[in-house]
BAMI-7816 format. One record per residue (C-alpha): x, y, z; residue in one letter. Coordinates in steps of 0.1 Angstrom, whole numbers, plus 5000, padded with zeros to 4 digits. Layout:
N
XYZA;...
//
This chain:
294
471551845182X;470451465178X;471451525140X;475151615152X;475551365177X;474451055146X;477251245125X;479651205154X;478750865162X;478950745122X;482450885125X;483450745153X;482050375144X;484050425112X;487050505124X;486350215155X;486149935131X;489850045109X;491050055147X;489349715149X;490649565118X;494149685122X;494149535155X;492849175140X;495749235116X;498349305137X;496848975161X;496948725129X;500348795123X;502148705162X;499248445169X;501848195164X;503948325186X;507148175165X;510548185184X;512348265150X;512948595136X;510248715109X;512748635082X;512948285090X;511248035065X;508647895097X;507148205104X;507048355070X;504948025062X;502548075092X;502248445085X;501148335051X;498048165060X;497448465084X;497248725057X;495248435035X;492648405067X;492548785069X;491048855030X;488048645046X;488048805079X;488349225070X;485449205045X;483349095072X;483749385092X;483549635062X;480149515055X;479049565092X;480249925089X;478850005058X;475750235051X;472950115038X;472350345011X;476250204996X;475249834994X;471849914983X;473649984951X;477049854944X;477849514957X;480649424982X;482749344958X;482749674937X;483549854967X;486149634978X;487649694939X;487449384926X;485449434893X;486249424856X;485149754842X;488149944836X;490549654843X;493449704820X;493450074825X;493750014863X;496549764856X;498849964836X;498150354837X;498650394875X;501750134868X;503450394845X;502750654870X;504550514897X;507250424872X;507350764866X;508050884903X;510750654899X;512250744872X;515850844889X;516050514907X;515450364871X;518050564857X;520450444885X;519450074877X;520350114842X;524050294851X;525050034875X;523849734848X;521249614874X;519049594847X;520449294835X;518849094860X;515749104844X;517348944811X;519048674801X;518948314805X;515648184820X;517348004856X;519448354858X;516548624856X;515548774884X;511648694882X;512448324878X;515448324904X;513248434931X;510148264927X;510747994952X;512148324976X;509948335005X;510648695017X;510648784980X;507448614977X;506448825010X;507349154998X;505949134966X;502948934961X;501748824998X;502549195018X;501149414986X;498149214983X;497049155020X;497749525031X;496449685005X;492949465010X;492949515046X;494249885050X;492650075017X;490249815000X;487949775036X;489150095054X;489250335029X;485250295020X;484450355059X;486350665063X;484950805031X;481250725039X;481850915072X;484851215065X;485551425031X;487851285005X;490551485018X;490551355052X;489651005045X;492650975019X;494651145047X;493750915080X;493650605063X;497650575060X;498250635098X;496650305102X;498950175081X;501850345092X;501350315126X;500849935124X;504449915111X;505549995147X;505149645157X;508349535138X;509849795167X;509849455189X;510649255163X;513749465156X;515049445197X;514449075206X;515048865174X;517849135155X;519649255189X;519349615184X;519049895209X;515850045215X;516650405207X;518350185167X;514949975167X;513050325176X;514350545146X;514550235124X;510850215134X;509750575130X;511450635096X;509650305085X;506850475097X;507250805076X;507850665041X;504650405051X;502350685056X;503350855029X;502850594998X;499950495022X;498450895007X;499550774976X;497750434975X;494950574997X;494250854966X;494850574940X;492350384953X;489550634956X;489950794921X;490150454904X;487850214926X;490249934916X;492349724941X;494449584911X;495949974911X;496949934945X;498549644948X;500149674915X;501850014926X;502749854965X;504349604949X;506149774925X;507549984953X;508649764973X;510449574941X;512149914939X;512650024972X;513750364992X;515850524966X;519750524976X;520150894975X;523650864990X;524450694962X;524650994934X;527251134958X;529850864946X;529250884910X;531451144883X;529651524872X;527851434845X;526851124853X;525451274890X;524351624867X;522051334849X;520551104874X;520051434898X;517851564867X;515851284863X;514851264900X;513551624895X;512151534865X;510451234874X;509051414903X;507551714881X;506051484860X;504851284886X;502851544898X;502051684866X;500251324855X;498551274889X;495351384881X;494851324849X;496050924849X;493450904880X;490551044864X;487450854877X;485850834845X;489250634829X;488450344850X;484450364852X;484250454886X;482250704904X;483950874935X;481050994949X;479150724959X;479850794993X;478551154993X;475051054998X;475650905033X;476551225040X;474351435023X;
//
């Protein structure tokens, strides 16, 4: 009996402090209380040095939740995911994967000559361009890098020391996803929408966050590296939600083609999962945590 209620209560403190570091999160970013839309150059400044403050602030709270027997042997950092061991594997392996997934919207890129932005003359690429771009800089260096800290790198460890792999990988992303419902205000005072726009705006956000949330969440307990996961956030939000609608528009063969290599790019997707993830690629051992719960 006393043994069941310490299980329940090591699950419950785990899942307390995500709650609790969400909610810190969530606080750094409206502390400022800005009058301007998120978009605006002021508070993507100020919400800047909130995401900086917060790769101080999270690890803080991981290391109060952690298990003794964890940090007994791996330092903070190694669970956090910031070693070298395995480094270049994490970098570009789980890079191609995702590339991979994507391989319609790639093809789609290439038809409509979007590609092109990436070459050329130096002042006219893309990468340069949009180095001085402060929601490009947001959504893919600053965003990638703080959330996937705060919402795999010192979640993801708690919930595993506590639940099975299974259900750790699957609860972490609803903190994620769920914290993107505080755009929903966002959205009604500072864009004019209706609620029921903001609301479905909101809840479809919340859908495709969750689920590269199970992707990043599974990434990052196969590889132990947080260089996987921020690598594949941002590369997904460089790409974006596919425009489906798109292929509707375009001639048979061309829509027989780029329909093909969705499907394709899919399979192999899936096919490449588990083997580009094995643990032993990246020198990392997975089940570390079982001994908490052994």
């Amino acid at each position: 009996m006393e043994q069941d209620f310490n299980e329940l209560f090591k699950c419950f403190k785990s899942v307390f402090i995500c709650f609790f570091i969400s909610l810190v999160y969530l606080a750094s970013l409206h502390v400022w209380n800005s009058p301007y839309s998120r978009d605006h150059p002021s508070t993507i400044k100020r919400r800047f040095l909130s995401a900086f403050v917060m790769l101080f602030i999270a690890p803080v709270f991981l290391y109060l939740g952690l298990a003794k027997q964890i940090t007994d042997r791996i330092s903070l950092l190694e669970v956090l995911g910031l070693r070298t061991q395995g480094l270049c594997q994490a970098i570009f392996m789980p890079l191609f994967l995702t590339m991979v997934l994507f391989l319609g919207p790639i093809s789609m890129e290439l038809y409509s000559g979007l590609s092109k932005l990436y070459t050329g003359k130096r002042e006219e690429m893309y990468w340069y361009s949009n180095l001085t771009n402060l929601i490009w800089l947001r959504s893919h260096i600053v965003a990638p890098l703080s959330e996937e800290f705060t919402y795999r790198s010192c979640m993801l460890p708690l919930l595993l020391q506590s639940f099975s792999p299974t259900v750790a990988v699957l609860m972490c992303p609803l903190f994620f996803g769920v914290a993107h419902f505080h755009l929903l205000l966002e959205r009604i005072h500072h864009s004019g929408m209706s609620f029921s726009q903001a609301l479905t705006i909101s809840c479809f956000q919340f859908t495709y966050t969750t689920i590269f949330g199970l992707y990043s969440s599974y990434l990052f307990y196969r590889t132990g590296h947080f260089a996987t996961i921020f690598i594949a956030h941002a590369y997904c939000n460089h790409m974006g939600f596919p425009e489906v609608m798109e292929i509707a528009t375009y001639k048979r063969n061309k829509k027989i083609i780029v329909t093909s290599l969705f499907i394709i790019g899919f399979v192999a997707w899936c096919l490449l999962l588990k083997p580009l993830t094995e643990p032993s690629w990246y020198h990392h051992d997975p089940t570390l945590y079982d001994m908490v719960k052994a």
